[in-house]
Structure formats: C-alpha cells, structure tokens
C-alpha positions in Angstrom: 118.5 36.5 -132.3 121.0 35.0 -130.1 121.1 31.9 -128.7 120.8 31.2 -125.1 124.3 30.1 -125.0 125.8 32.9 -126.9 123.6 35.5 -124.6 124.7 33.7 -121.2 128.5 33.5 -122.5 128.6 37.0 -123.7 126.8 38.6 -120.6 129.5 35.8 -118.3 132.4 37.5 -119.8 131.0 41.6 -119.6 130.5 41.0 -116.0 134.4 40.1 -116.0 136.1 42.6 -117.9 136.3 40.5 -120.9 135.4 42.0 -124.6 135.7 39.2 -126.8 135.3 40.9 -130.8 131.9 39.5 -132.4 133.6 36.8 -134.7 135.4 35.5 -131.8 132.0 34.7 -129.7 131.0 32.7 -133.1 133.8 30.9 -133.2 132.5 30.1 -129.1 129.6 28.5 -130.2 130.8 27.0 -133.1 132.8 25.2 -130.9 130.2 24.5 -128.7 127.6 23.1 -131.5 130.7 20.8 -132.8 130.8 19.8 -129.6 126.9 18.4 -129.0 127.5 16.5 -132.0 130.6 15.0 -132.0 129.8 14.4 -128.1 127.1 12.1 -129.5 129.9 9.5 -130.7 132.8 10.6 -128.7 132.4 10.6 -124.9 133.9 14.7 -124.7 131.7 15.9 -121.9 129.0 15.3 -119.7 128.3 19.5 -120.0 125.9 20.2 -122.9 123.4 22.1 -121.8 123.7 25.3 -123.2 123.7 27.7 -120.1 125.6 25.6 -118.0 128.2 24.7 -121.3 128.8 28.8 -121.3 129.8 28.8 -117.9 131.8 26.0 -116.9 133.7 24.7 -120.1 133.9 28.4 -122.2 133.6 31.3 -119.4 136.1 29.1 -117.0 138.3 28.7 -119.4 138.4 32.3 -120.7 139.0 33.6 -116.7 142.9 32.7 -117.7 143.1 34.9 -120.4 143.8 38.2 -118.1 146.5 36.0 -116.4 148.2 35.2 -119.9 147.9 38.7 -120.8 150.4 39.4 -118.1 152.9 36.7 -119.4 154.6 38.4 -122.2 157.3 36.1 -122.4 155.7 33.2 -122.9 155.1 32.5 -126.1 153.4 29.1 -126.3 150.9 27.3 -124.0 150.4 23.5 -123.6 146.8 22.5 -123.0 147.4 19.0 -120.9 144.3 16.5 -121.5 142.9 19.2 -123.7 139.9 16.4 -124.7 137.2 18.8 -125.7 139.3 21.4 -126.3 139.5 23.4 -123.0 140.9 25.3 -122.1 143.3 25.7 -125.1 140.9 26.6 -128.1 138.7 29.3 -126.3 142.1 31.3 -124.8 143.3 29.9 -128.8 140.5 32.2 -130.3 140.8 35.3 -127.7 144.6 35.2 -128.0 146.0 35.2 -131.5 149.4 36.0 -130.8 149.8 32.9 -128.7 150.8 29.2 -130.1 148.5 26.5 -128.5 149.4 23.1 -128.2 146.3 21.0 -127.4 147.8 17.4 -125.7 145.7 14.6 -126.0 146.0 11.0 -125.3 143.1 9.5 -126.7 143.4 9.5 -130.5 139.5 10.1 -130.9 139.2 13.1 -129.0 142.7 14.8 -130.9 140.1 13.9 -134.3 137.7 16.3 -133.0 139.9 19.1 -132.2 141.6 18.7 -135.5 138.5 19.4 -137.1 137.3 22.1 -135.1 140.5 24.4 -135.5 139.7 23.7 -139.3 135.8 25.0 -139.1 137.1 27.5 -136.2 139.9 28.7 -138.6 142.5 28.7 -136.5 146.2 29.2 -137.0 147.7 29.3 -134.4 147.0 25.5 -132.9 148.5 22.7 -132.6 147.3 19.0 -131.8 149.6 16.7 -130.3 148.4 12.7 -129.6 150.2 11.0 -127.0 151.0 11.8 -123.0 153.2 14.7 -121.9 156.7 13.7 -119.5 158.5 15.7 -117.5 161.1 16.6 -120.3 158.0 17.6 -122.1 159.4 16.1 -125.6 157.0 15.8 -128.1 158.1 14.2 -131.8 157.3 16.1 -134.6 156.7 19.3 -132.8 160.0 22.4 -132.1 159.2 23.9 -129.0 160.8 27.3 -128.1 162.8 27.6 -124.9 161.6 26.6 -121.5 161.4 30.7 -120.5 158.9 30.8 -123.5 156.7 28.0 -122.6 153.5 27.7 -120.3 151.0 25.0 -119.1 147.5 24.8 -118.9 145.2 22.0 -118.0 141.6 21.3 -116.5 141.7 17.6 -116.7 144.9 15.9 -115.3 144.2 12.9 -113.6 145.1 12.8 -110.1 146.6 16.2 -110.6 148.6 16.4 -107.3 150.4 13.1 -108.2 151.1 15.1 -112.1 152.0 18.4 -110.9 155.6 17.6 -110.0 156.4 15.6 -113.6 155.0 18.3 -114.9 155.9 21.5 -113.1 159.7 20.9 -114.5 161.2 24.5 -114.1 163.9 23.7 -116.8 160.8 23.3 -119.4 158.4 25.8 -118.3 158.1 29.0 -116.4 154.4 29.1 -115.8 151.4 27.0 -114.9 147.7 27.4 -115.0 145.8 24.5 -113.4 142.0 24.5 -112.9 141.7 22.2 -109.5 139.4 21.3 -106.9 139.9 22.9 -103.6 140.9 19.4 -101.7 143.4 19.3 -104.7 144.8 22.7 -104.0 145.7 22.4 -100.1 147.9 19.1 -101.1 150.2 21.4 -103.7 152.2 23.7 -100.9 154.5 20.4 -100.2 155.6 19.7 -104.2 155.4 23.7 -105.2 157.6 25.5 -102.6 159.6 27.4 -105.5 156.6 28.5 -107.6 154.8 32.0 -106.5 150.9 30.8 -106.5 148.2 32.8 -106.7 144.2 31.6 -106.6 141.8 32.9 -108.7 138.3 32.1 -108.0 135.8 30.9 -110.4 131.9 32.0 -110.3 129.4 30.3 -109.0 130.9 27.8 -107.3 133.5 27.6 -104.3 134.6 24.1 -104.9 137.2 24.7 -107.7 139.7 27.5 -108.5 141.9 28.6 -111.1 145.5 28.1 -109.8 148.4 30.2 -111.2 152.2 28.9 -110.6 155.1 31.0 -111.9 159.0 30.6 -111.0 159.9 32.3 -108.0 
C-alpha cells in the first residue's frame, strides 16, 4: 500500500501533467525518508511531515521540470544552496539526460546529499562544497560553456542582493529561482535584459517559480 506521501505526491504531479515512471516516485520517497533521518542530526528542513514534504520540497520542485524540458541547450543545471537537495535531485531523478550540480556551503549538508545520490543511484550528479561567484568557478569541476549552463535555487539568501552576482550572462543563459512575491517585484531593476516569466505554485499565492532567460 502506498504511503501517504507517495499517494499525495503522485496524485500532486497527475493533476499537473507530470508522469514520473514508478522507480522514479521511489527514488521520491527514498529521498524523503533519508531525509527525516538525517534531518534528525543535520538541521535540512523544518518540512517533515509527509503531506506537506510532497508538496512543498518534491512537487515544487518538480513544477520546473516542464520549463527545462523546453531548454534543450542547456546541458547542465546548478542547484545554488541545494541543502536538502532541492530542487536539484528530484528534477536529477525525472531528468536523466541532464548533469546536476548540487552547491552547498555547509560541508554537513553536501554529506547527506553525497549519500543520497549513492542510495538514489544516481549518475548524473554532482556535489560541490563551497559558495558560488559570479564567474561561477568551481575547482575540481569542468563546466561546459556558459550557452550550456543553467541555475536553479530555492534557498539563496537575500536573493535580490544574489541575483545580480549570479545572473552573469557570460556564464549562464538561464535561471530558475523559487522566490517570495516581495522578492519578485524588487528584480525588474537588476534583470532588464532577461525575458521573465512567473509560474505559479499551488496552494499558496505567496511564492512563485521565476524563470529568467537571455533576451
């Protein structure tokens, strides 16, 4: 019988359009179990209960997936403060074809998701410890040009202040933020040559998912 967190998370994504295969939604609450325990020990989330974990940390993070669909160039995507692992290893799991860099600061945290792309199985991920700059160099890893290369994050701090370190169009050519809506009306000054489009997230009206591609 299924769980009340696979059954939520499942039924989430139908309602959207999204038809994740059946190993894939294990791999979800693998992910989600390694989670509650490590979470124990390691301060990942405040999230844990299982209805409310489907919604806001895996089926959030999953409403990006159609927008990286449409990205064909881009050929790797940089999770920024990736901490419990979103939104990077769920979009990691639906999208195979795709090499995820999950950036973390805090060397803890880039423990966890070391182990769960091992018990998740995962290939094509990448953890990187330390802080991302504007020239987005990170030792020990070859990144493929800056027309090939997206960002993702749900968790920089004071992300108006980040945004224009990060949004560096000679490094990337895409951006997909997950931002509160006070956060989102300071962006038009710092992101004048980036097309942006707003996708709204379910069940709630205070955050969005922001999209920001080169003009």
């Amino acid at each position: 019988m299924a769980t009340p967190f696979l059954q939520t998370l499942a039924q989430s994504l139908l309602e959207q359009g999204l038809f994740p295969a059946p190993e894939t939604l294990s791999r979800f609450e693998l992910h989600f179990r390694l989670l509650c325990e490590w979470n124990q020990f390691t301060s990942l989330t405040t999230v844990t209960e299982p209805i409310a974990a489907a919604r806001f940390h895996f089926l959030e993070s999953l409403l990006a997936f159609p927008l990286m669909q449409q990205a064909d160039q881009i050929t790797t995507w940089i999770d920024v403060g990736s901490g419990g692992g979103f939104p990077g290893l769920p979009l990691a799991a639906m999208c195979h074809v795709k090499h995820f860099i999950l950036a973390e600061s805090q060397l803890k945290k880039t423990v966890f998701l070391k182990e769960v792309i091992k018990q998740l199985g995962l290939s094509n991920v990448t953890v990187f410890h330390g802080r991302i700059t504007e020239q987005f160099h990170l030792p020990g890893i070859k990144l493929p040009t800056p027309h090939e290369i997206g960002l993702l994050s749900r968790a920089i701090e004071k992300m108006p202040q980040q945004i224009p370190h990060l949004l560096n169009p000679s490094r990337i050519c895409q951006a997909i933020l997950w931002m509160g809506n006070k956060d989102i009306s300071s962006l038009q000054p710092i992101t004048g040559d980036w097309q942006k489009t707003l996708i709204h997230l379910p069940e709630t009206n205070e955050r969005k998912i922001v999209s920001l591609t080169q003009r």
